[in-house]
C-alpha positions as CSV (number, residue, x, y, z in Angstrom):
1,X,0.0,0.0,0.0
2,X,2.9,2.2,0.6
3,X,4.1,1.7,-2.6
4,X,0.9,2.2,-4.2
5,X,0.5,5.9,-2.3
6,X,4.0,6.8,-3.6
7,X,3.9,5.9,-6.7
8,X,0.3,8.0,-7.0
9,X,2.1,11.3,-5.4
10,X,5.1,10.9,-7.9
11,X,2.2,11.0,-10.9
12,X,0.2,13.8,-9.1
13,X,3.5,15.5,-9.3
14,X,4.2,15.3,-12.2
15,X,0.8,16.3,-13.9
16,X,1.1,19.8,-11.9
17,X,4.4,20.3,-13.2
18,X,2.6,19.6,-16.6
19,X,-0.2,21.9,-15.5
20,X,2.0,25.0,-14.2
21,X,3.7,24.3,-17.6
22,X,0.6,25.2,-19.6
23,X,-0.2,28.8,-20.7
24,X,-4.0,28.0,-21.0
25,X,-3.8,27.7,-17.0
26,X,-2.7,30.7,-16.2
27,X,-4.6,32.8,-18.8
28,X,-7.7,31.0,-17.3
29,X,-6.9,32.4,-14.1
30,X,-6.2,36.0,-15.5
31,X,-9.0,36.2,-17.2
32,X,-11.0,35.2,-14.1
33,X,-9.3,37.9,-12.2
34,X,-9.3,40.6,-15.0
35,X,-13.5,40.0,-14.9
36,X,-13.9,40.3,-11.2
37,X,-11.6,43.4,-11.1
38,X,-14.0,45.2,-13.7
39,X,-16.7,44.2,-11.3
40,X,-15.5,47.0,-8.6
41,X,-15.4,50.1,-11.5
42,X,-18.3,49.2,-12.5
43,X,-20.5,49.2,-8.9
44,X,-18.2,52.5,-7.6
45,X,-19.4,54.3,-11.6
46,X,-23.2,52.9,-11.1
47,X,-23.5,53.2,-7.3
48,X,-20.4,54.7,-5.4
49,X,-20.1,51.7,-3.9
50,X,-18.2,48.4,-4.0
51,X,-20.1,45.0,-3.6
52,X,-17.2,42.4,-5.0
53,X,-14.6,41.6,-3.6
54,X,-12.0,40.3,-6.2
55,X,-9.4,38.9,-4.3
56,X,-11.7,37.5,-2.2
57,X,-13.5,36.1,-4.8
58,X,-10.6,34.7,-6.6
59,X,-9.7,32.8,-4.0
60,X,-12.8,31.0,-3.0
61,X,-13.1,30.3,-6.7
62,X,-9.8,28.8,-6.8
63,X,-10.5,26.5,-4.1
64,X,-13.6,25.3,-5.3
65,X,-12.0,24.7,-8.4
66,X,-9.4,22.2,-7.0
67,X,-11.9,20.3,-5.0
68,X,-13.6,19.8,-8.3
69,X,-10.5,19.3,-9.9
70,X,-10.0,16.0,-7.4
71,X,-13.6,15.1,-7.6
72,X,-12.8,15.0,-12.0
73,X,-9.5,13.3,-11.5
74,X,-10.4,10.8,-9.1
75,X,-13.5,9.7,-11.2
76,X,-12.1,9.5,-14.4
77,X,-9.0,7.6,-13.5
78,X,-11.4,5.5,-11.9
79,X,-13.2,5.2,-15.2
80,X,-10.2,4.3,-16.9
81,X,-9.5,7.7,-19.2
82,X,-6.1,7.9,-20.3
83,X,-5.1,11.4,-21.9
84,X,-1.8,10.7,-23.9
85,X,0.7,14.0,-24.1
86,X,-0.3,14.8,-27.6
87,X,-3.7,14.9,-27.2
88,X,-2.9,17.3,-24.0
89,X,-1.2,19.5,-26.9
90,X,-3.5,19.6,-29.3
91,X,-6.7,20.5,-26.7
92,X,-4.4,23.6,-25.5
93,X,-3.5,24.4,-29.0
94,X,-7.4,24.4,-30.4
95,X,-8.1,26.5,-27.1
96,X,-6.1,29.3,-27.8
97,X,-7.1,29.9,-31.2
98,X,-10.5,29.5,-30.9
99,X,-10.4,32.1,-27.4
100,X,-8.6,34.4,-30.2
101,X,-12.0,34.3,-32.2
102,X,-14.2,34.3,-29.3
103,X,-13.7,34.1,-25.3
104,X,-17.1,31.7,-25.3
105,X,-15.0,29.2,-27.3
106,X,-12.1,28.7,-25.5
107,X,-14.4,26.4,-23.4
108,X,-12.8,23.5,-23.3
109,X,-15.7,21.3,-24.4
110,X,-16.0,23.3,-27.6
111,X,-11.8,22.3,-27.8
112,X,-12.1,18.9,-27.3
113,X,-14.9,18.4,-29.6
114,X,-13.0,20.4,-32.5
115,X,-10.1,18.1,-31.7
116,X,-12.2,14.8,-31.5
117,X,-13.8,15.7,-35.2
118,X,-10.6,16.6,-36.6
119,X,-9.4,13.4,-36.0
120,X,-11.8,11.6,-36.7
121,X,-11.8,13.0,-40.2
122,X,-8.0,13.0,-40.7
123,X,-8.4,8.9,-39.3
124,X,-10.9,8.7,-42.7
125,X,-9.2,10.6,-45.2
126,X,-5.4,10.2,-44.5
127,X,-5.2,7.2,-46.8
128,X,-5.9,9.4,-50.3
129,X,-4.3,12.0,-49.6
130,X,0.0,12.9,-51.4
131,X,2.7,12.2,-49.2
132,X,3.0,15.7,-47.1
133,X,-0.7,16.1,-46.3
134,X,-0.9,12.0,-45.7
135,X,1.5,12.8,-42.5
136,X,-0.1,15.7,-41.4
137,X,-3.6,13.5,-41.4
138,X,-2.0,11.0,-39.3
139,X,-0.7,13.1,-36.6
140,X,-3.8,14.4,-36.2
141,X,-5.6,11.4,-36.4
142,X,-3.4,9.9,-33.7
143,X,-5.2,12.2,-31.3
144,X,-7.6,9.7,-30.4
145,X,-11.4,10.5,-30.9
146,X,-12.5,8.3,-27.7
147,X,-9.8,10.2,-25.8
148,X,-11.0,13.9,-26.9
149,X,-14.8,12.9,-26.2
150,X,-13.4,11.4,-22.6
151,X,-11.9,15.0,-22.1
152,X,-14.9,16.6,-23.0
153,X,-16.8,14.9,-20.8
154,X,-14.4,15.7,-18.0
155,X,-15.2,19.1,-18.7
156,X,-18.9,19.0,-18.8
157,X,-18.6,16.8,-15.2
158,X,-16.2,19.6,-14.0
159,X,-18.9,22.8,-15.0
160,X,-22.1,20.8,-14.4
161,X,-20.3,20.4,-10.1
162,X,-19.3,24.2,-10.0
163,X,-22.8,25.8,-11.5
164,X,-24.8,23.5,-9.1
165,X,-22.3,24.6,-6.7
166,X,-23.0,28.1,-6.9
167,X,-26.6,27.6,-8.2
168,X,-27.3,30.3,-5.2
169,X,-25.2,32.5,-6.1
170,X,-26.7,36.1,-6.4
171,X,-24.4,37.9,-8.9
172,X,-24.0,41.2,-8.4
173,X,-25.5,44.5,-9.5
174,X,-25.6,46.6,-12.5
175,X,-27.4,48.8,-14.5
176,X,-28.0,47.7,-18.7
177,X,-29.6,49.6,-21.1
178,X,-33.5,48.2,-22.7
179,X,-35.3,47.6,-25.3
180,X,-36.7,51.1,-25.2
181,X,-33.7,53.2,-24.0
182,X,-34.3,53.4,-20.3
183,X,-31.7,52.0,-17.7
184,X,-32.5,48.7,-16.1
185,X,-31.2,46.6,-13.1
186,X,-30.0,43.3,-13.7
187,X,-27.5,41.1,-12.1
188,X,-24.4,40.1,-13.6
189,X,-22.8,36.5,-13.2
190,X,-19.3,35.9,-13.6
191,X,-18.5,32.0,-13.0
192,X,-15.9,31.4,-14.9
193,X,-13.3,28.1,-13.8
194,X,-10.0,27.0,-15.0
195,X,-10.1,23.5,-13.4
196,X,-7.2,21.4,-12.5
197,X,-7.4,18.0,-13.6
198,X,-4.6,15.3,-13.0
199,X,-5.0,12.8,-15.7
200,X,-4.1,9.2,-15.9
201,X,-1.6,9.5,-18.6
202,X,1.2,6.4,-20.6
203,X,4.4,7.4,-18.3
204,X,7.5,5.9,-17.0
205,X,5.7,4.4,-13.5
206,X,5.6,1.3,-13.1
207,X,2.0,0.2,-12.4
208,X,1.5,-2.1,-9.2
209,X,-0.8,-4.8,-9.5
210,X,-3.0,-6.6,-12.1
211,X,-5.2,-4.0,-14.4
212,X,-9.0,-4.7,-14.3
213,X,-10.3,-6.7,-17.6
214,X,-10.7,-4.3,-20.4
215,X,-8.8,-0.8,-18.9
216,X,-8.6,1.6,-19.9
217,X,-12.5,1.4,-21.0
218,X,-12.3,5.0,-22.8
219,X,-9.8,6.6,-24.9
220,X,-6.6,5.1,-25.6
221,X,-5.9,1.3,-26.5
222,X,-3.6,1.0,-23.6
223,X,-1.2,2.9,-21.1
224,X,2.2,2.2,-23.0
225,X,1.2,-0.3,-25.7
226,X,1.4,-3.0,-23.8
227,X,-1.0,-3.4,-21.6
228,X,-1.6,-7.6,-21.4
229,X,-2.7,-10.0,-19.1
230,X,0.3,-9.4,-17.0
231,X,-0.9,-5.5,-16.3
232,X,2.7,-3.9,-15.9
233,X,2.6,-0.8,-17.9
234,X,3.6,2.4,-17.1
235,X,1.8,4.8,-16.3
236,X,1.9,8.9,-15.1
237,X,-0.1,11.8,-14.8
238,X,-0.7,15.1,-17.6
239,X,-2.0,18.2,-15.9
240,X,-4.8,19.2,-18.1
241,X,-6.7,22.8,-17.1
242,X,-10.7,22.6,-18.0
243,X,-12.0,26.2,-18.8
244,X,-15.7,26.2,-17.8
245,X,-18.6,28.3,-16.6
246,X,-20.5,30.9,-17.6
247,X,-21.2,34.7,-17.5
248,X,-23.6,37.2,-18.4
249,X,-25.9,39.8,-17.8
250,X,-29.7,38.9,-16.2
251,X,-32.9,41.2,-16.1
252,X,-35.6,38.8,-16.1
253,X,-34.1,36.1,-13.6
254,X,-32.3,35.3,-10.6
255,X,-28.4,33.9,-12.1
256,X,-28.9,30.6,-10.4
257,X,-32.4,30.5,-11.9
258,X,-30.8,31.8,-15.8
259,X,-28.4,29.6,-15.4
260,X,-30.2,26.0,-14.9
261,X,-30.3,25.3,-18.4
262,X,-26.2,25.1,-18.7
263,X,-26.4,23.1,-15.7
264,X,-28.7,20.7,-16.9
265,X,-27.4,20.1,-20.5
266,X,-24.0,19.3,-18.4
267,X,-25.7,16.4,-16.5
268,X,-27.0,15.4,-20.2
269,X,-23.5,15.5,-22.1
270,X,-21.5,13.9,-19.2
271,X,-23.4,10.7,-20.0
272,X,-23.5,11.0,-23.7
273,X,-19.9,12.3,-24.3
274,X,-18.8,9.2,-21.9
275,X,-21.1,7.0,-23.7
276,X,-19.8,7.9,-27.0
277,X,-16.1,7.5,-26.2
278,X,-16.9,4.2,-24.6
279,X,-18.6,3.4,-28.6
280,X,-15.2,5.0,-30.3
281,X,-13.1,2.7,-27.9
282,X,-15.1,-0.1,-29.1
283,X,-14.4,0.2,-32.3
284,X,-17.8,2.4,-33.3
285,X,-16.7,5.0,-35.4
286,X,-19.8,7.1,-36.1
287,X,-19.8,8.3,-32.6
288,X,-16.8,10.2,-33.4
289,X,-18.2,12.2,-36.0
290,X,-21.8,12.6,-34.6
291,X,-21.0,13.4,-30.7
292,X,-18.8,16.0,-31.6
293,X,-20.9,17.8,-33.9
294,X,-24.0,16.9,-31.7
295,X,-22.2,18.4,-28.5
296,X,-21.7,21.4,-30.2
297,X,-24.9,22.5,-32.0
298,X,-27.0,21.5,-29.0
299,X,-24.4,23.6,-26.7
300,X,-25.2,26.9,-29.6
301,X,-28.8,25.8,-29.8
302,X,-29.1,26.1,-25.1
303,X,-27.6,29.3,-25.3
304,X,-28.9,30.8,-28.1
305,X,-32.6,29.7,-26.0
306,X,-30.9,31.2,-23.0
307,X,-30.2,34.4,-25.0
308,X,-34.0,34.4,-26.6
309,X,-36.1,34.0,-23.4
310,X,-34.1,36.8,-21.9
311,X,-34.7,39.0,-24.3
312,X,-38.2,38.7,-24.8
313,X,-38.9,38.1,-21.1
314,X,-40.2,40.6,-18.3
315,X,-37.9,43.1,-16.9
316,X,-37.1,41.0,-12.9
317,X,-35.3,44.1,-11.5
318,X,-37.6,47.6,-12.4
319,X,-38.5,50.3,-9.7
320,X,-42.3,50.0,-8.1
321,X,-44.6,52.5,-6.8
322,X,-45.3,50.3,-3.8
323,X,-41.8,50.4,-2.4
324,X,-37.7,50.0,-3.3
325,X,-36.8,47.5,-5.5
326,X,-33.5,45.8,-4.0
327,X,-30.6,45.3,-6.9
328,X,-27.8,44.4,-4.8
329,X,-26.8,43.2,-1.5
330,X,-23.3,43.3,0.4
331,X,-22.3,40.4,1.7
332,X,-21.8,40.2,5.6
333,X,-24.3,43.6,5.8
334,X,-27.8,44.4,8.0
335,X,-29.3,43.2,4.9
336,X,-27.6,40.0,4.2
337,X,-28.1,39.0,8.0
338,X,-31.6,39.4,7.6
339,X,-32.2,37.8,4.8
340,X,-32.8,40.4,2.0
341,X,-32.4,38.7,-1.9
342,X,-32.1,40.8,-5.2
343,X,-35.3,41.8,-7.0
344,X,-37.2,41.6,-3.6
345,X,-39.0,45.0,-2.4
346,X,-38.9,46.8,0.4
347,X,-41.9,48.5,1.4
348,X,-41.5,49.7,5.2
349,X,-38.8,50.0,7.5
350,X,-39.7,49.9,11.0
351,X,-43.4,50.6,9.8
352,X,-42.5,53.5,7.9
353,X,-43.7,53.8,4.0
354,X,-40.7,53.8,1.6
355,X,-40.9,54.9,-2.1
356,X,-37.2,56.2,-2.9
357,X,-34.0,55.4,-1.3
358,X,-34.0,58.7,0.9
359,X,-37.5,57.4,2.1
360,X,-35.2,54.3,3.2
361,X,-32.5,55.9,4.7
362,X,-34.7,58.3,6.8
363,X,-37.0,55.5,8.1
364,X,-33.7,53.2,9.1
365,X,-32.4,56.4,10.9
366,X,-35.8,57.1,13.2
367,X,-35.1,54.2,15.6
368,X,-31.4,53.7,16.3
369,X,-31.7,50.0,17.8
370,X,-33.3,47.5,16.0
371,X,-34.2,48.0,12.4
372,X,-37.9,46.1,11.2
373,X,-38.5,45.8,7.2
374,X,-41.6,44.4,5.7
375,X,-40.7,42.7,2.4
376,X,-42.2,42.0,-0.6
377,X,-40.3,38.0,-2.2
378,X,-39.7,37.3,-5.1
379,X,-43.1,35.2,-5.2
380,X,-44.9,38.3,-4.6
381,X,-45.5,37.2,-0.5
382,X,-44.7,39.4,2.1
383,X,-42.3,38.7,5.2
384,X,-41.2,40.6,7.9
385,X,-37.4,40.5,8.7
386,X,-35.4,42.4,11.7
387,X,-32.6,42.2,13.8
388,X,-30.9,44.4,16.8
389,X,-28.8,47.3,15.7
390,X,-25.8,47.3,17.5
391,X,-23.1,50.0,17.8
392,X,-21.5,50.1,14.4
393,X,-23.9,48.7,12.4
394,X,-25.5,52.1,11.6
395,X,-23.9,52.6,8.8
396,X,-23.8,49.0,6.8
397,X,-27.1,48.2,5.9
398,X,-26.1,46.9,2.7
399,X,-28.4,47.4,-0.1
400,X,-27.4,48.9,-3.3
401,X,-30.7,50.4,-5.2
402,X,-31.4,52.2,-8.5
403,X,-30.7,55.7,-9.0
404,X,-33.8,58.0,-7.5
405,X,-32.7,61.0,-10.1
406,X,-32.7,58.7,-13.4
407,X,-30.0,56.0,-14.8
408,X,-27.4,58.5,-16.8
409,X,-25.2,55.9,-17.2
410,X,-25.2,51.9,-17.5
411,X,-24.1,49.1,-20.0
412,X,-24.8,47.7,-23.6
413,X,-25.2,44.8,-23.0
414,X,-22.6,42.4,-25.2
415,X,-24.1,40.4,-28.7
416,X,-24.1,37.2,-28.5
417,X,-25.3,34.1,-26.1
418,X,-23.4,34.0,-23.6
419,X,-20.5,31.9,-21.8
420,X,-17.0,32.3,-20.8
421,X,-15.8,36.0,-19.6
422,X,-18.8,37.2,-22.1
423,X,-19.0,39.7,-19.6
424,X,-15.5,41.4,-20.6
425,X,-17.3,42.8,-23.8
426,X,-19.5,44.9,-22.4
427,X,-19.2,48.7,-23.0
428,X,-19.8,51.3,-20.2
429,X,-21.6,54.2,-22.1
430,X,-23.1,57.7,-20.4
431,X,-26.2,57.5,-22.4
432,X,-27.9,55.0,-24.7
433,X,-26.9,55.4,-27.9
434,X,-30.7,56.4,-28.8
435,X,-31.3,58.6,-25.9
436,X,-31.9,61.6,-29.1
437,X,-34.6,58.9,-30.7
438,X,-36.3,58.7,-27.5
439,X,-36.1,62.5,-26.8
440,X,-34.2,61.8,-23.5
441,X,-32.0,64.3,-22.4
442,X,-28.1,64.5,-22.7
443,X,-26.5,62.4,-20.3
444,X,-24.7,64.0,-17.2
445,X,-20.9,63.3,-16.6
446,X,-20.0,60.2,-15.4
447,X,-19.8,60.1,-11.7
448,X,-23.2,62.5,-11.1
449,X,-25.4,59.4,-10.2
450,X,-26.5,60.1,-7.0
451,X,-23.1,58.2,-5.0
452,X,-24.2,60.1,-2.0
453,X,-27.9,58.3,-2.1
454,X,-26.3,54.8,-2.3
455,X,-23.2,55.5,0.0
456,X,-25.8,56.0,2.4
457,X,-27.3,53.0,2.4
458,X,-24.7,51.1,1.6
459,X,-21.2,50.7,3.2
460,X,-18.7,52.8,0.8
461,X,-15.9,50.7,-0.7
């Protein structure tokens, strides 16, 4: 047994010198930071205030991303997916170039399925083709189908843990421009993973112990070539980062709500991407032209759903006559403590009427030790919720809210549907673009959005 735990931490360290080797990690991880950090200019422009915490952030993100990272690695060695160093390559390779064309594609599932295709058709064709292009066909072919589908399903295991994961998670506020030229709320979601997975991979280790009939049961034919009866080959590890998540911006739903969809077609391609490379291992060749292409229009067809029902759906986060529609809520404030969600509605604070935020912030200030808010959930019920005000606590409520004096400022909201750091495209503007159209006035300089309303209300950054 001792043998058999050393031999496993000599693999493990090699895949993470593998993995610290790979560019794709650490772009993956500056990307993630790069998106939080916008996060902060964007709340203090829109509300003089700062909700995220990047660094914060970054690092409960990172650690939730190597738990799932050893969840992934531990069930597909146990599965029996071995990722040969070439394969490794070309996934990286197809990543970069297709995060050049888009950010959304750099997923890794949309790299792995480009990969598994390619070599699939290069596996078909490489026999007719001259000399030079007949090579070139069989290195790519050589990056087995079964293998690339196996990775692909890693990555869809790896998303579909971190989304239900967060499934709660509120987003945070912002203000994006409608349909008809007037600022909305909505909340932006930014969950966006590189994932490290420690693959079984053909290495110089010798394995101890007889291998199960049939291993490995996906991807390649065998560890080293020779992988008999007798069950000696060697083995290692290939640190392979898994870009997944997704990020954009919502005004008709909650993010965890918005973001079920993505969750649930990962539950749906773990099986059938694992299935497939199981039928590709087997000798089925089809599967590695149909999951591939499957994978990837049904992946365009979710989000392109995702990106219709939002569009044409109601408006979640728009000011009401009956109270204060909530946008945002600090974490660790008044109103986190008590329970306060996004889009819910604030209608009295310690029995007083509110209708704008300076209604709010007077009512909070008439009794200086507890603090009593009737609210309005996001099923239309109301509640009551209170706590004790104790010394210090007068000034971190906690809520961020629209702008009582009008929205002067707030996003476009990016084309497209969707996915990895789609968030980064979005341009800040001072007025929308059709402000003249609508007969809405010029827009005021950036920075005259009421600061000193929300700073009030919410703890300054």
């Amino acid at each position: 047994m001792g043998t058999w735990w050393s031999l496993v931490g000599q693999a493990a360290w090699q895949g993470l010198i593998r993995l610290f080797a790979n560019p794709v990690w650490y772009a993956g991880w500056l990307l993630v930071i790069w998106e939080l950090a916008r996060n902060v200019r964007r709340e203090r422009r829109l509300f003089g205030v700062r909700v995220t915490r990047p660094w914060r952030a970054v690092r409960q993100r990172f650690l939730q991303a190597a738990v799932t990272g050893i969840i992934v690695s531990v069930l597909a060695a146990a599965a029996g997916v071995v990722v040969p160093a070439r394969v490794a390559v070309a996934v990286t390779a197809v990543t970069v170039v297709l995060g050049l064309l888009r950010l959304r594609f750099a997923a890794t599932l949309y790299s792995a399925s480009v990969v598994a295709l390619a070599a699939t058709v290069a596996s078909a064709f490489a026999a007719g083709l001259p000399a030079p292009w007949a090579g070139m066909a069989r290195a790519v072919a050589a990056c087995n189908p079964g293998t690339c589908l196996a990775v692909a399903a890693a990555a869809s295991l790896a998303e579909f843990i971190l989304l239900v994961w967060n499934r709660r998670h509120p987003g945070t506020p912002a203000m994006v421009w409608g349909r008809r030229g007037k600022g909305i709320g909505c909340a932006v979601s930014q969950l966006c993973f590189a994932v490290p997975w420690l693959a079984v991979a053909p290495g110089g280790l010798a394995w101890p112990g007889l291998l199960p009939p049939g291993w490995p049961w996906f991807g390649a034919a065998s560890l080293a070539g020779a992988a008999g009866a007798a069950g000696t080959a060697g083995f290692g590890a290939m640190g392979v980062p898994l870009l997944v998540g997704h990020a954009g911006f919502w005004t008709t739903r909650q993010p965890g709500e918005g973001m079920r969809p993505v969750w649930v077609y990962d539950a749906v391609a773990v099986v059938c991407l694992a299935a497939a490379a199981w039928a590709v291992r087997h000798g089925w060749g089809a599967a590695g032209w149909l999951a591939p292409v499957l994978a990837l229009a049904s992946r365009e067809a979710m989000l392109w759903w995702m990106a219709r029902a939002e569009a044409v759906g109601d408006p979640l986060f728009v000011p009401v006559s009956s109270g204060v529609r909530v946008l945002g809520v600090q974490p660790g404030s008044l109103a986190a403590e008590v329970g306060i969600r996004p889009g819910e509605i604030i209608t009295h604070i310690n029995q007083v009427p509110v209708h704008t935020g300076y209604d709010l912030y007077f009512a909070f200030n008439q009794n200086p030790a507890y603090v009593r808010l009737q609210v309005v959930d996001l099923r239309g019920e109301p509640r009551w919720a209170g706590k004790p005000v104790y010394e210090g606590e007068r000034h971190r409520l906690g809520l961020v809210l629209p702008p009582d004096d009008g929205v002067v400022q707030a996003f476009l909201r990016p084309p497209g549907r969707g996915g990895l750091w789609q968030t980064l495209y979005a341009r800040f503007t001072a007025r929308h673009p059709s402000a003249r159209e609508h007969g809405q006035p010029a827009a005021a300089p950036p920075g005259a959005v009421g600061p000193h309303l929300q700073g009030s209300v919410a703890e300054r950054g």
